[in-house]
C-alpha positions as CSV (number, residue, x, y, z in Angstrom):
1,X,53.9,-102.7,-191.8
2,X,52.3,-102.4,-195.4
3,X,48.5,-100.8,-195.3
4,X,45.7,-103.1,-196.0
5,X,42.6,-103.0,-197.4
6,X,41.3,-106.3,-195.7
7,X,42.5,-107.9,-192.5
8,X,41.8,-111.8,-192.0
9,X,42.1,-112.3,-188.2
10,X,43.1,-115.6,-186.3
11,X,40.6,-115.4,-183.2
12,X,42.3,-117.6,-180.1
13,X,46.3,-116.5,-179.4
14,X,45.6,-113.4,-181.3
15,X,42.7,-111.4,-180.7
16,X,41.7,-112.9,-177.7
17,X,44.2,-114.2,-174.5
18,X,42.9,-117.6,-174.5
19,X,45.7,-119.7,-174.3
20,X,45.6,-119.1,-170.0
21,X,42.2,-120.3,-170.4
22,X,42.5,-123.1,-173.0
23,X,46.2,-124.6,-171.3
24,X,44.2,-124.7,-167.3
25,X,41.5,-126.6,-169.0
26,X,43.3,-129.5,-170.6
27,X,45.5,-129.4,-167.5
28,X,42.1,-129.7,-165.1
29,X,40.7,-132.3,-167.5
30,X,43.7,-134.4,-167.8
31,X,44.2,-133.9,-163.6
32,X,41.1,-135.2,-162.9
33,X,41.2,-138.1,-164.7
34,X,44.8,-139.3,-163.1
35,X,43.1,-138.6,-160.0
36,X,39.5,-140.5,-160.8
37,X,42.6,-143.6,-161.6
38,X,44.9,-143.3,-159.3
39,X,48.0,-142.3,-161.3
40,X,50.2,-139.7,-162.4
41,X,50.2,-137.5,-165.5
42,X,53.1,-135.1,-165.3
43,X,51.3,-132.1,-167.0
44,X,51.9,-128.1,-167.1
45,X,50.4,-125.1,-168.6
46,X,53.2,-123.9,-170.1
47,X,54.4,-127.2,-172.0
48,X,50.5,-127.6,-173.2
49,X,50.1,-123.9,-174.7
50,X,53.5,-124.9,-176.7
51,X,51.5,-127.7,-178.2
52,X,48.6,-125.9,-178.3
53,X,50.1,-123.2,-180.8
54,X,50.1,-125.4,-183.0
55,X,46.5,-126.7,-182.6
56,X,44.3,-127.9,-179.9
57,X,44.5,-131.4,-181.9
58,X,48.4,-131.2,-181.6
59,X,48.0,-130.9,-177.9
60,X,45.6,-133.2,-177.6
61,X,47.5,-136.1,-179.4
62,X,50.5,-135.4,-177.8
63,X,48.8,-136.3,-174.3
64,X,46.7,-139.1,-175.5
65,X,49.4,-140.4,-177.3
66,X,52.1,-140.4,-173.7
67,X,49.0,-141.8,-171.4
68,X,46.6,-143.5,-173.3
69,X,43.6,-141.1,-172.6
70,X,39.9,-141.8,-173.2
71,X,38.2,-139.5,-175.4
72,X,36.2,-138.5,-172.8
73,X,39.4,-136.3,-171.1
74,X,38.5,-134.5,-174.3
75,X,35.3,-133.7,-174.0
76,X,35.7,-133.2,-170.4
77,X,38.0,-130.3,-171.5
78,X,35.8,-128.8,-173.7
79,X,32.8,-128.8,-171.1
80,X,35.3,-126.9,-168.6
81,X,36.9,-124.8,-171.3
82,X,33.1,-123.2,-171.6
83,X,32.5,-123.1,-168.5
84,X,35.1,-123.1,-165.3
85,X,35.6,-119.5,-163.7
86,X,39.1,-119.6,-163.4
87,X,41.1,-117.2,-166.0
88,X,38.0,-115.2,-167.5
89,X,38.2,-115.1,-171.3
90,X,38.9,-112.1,-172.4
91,X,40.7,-109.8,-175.8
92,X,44.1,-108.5,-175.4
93,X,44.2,-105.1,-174.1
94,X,45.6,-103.5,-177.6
95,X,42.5,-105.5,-179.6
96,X,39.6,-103.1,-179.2
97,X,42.3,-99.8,-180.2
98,X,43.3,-102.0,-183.2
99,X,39.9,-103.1,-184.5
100,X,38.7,-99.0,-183.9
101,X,41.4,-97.7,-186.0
102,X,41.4,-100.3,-188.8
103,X,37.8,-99.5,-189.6
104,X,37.8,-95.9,-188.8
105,X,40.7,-96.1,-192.3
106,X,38.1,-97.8,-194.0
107,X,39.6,-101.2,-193.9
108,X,37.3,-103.8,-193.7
109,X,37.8,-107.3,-191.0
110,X,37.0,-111.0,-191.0
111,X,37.5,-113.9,-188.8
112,X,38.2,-117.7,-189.7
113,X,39.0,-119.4,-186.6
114,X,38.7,-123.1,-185.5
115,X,36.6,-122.0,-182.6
116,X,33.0,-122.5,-182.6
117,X,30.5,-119.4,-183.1
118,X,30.6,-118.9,-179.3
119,X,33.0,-116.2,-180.7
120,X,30.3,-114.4,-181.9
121,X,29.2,-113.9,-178.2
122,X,32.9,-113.0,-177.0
123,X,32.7,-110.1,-179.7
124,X,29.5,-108.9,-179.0
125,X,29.9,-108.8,-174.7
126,X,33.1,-106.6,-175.1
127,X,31.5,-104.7,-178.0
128,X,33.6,-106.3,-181.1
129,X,31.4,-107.4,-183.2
130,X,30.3,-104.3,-184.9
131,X,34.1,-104.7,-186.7
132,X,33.6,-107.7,-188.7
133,X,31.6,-107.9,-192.1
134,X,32.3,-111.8,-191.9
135,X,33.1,-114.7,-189.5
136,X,34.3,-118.4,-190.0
137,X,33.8,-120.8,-187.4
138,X,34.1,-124.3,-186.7
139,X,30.4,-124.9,-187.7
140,X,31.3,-124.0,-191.0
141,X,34.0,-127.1,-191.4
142,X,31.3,-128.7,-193.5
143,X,31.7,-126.7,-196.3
144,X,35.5,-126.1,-195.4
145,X,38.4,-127.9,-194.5
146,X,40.8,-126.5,-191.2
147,X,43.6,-124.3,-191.4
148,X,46.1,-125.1,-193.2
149,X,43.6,-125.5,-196.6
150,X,43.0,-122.3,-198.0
151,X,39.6,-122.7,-198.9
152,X,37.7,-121.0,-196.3
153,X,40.4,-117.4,-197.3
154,X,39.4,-118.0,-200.8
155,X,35.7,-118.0,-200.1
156,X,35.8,-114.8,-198.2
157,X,38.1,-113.3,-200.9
158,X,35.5,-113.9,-203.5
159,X,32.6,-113.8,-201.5
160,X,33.5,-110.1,-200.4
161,X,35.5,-109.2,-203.6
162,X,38.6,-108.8,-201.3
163,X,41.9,-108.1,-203.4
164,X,44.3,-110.6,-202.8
165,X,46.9,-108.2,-203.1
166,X,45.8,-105.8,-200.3
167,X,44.7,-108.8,-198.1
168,X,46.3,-110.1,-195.3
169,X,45.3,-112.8,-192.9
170,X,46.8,-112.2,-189.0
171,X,47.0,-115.1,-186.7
172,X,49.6,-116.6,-183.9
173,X,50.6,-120.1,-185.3
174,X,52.0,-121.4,-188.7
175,X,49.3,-122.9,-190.2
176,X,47.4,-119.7,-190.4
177,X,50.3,-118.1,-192.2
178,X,50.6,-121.3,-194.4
179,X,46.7,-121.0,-194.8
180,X,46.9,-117.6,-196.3
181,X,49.9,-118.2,-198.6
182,X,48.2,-121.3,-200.0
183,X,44.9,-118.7,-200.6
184,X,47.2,-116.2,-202.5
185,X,47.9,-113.9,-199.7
186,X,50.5,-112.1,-197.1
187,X,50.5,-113.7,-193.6
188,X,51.3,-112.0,-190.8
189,X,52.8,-113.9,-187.4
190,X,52.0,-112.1,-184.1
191,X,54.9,-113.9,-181.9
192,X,55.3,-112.0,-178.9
193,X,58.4,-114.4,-177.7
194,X,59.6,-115.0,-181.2
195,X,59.3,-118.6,-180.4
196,X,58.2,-120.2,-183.7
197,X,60.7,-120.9,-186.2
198,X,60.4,-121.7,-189.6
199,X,57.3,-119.4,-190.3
200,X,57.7,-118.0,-193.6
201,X,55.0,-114.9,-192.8
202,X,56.2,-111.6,-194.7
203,X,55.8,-110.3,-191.2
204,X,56.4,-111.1,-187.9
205,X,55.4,-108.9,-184.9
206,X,55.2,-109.1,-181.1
207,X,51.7,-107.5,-180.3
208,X,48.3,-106.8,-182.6
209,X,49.0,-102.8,-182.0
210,X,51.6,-103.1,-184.3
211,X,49.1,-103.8,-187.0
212,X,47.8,-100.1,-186.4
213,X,50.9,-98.8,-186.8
214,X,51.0,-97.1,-190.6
C-alpha cells in the first residue's frame, strides 16, 4: 500500500470492533419489544451487522420497515448501545500498533465518523487520543451533511492543509470510500471477508495492520 501523509479514519467497523456491540443492541431492543407485544420478530446478529455495514439507518429501516416498529425501539437501542455490559467496546487488537507507527513516520490522523463524541472517551480510556490532530462527530452534522457528502473530508483537507494527493480516508463500508472520492481523495476498504461488492476503493484490505505495512 502507497505511503501517506494523512490518514482519514472511519471509527465503528474499522478502528474499533463495534459491530458485536452495535448488532446485540438492535437485537435486545427489537426482542424486547416483540416480547412487551406478544409477537415474533425473527431477528439475528449476523443479518443486522450486514445491514448495519451499510449504516445504522439501513438497519434500522430495514426492521421498521418488515414490523412496523415505534421509534421508540430506536431509542431504546441507543440507550442499551451506551450502556448494556454485554460485549465491552473495545479497538481491534492491530489499532493501537497502527496508530503508533503512523505517527512515529510523521503522518498525521483524523476521524469523521457518524458516531457521537463519546468517541472521544473510547480514545482516550485505551490511550488513542494522543493520535488525532482532528475528530468529526455526529455533533458536527449541523455544519455537515453524513457520509456519503464530501463536505466534512474537504473541511479537514483545508482546515489542516492536507494534500489531497497524499490523503487517504480508511473506513469499512462504501459510503466512506464514496465520501472520499467525492472530496478528491483515495479510499481505502478494510473488508476482512471481502463481502462488499461494487466498492470502487483503490484499496481493499482485510485488517488495519495492513495500513502499516510500507
Amino acid at each position: 500500500m502507497k505511503t501517506f501523509n494523512g490518514y482519514i479514519w472511519d471509527f465503528d467497523g474499522t478502528l474499533f470492533d463495534s459491530y458485536p456491540r452495535m448488532s446485540l443492541a438492535f437485537c435486545k431492543a427489537v426482542r424486547a419489544y416483540a416480547q412487551q407485544n406478544h409477537c415474533q420478530i425473527p431477528i439475528s446478529q449476523p443479518e443486522v451487522r450486514r445491514y448495519m455495514k451499510q449504516s445504522v439507518s439501513c438497519a434500522w429501516h430495514e426492521y421498521q420497515r418488515r414490523y412496523q416498529l415505534p421509534n421508540t425501539v430506536l431509542e431504546q437501542y441507543t440507550i442499551l448501545e451506551k450502556t448494556m455490559e454485554e460485549e465491552p467496546f473495545r479497538p481491534f487488537s492491530e489499532t493501537p500498533f497502527v496508530l503508533r507507527a503512523l505517527k512515529e513516520r510523521g503522518a498525521r490522523q483524523f476521524i469523521y465518523t457518524h458516531r457521537d463524541r463519546k468517541v472521544v472517551d473510547y480514545l482516550r480510556d485505551f490511550g488513542l487520543l494522543e493520535y488525532f490532530e482532528g475528530i468529526i462527530t455526529a455533533e458536527d452534522a449541523y455544519r455537515f451533511p453524513p457520509k456519503p457528502a464530501p463536505q466534512a473530508i474537504v473541511y479537514l483537507l483545508q482546515t489542516y492543509h492536507l494534500d489531497p494527493q497524499k490523503t487517504i480516508m480508511i473506513g469499512d463500508r462504501s459510503i466512506d470510500i464514496e465520501a472520499a472520492h467525492r472530496a478528491g481523495i483515495a479510499g481505502c476498504l478494510v473488508d476482512p471477508e471481502f463481502e462488499i461488492a461494487g466498492c470502487q476503493a483503490e484499496y481493499t484490505i482485510r485488517s488495519v495492520a495492513s495500513v502499516a505495512v510500507e
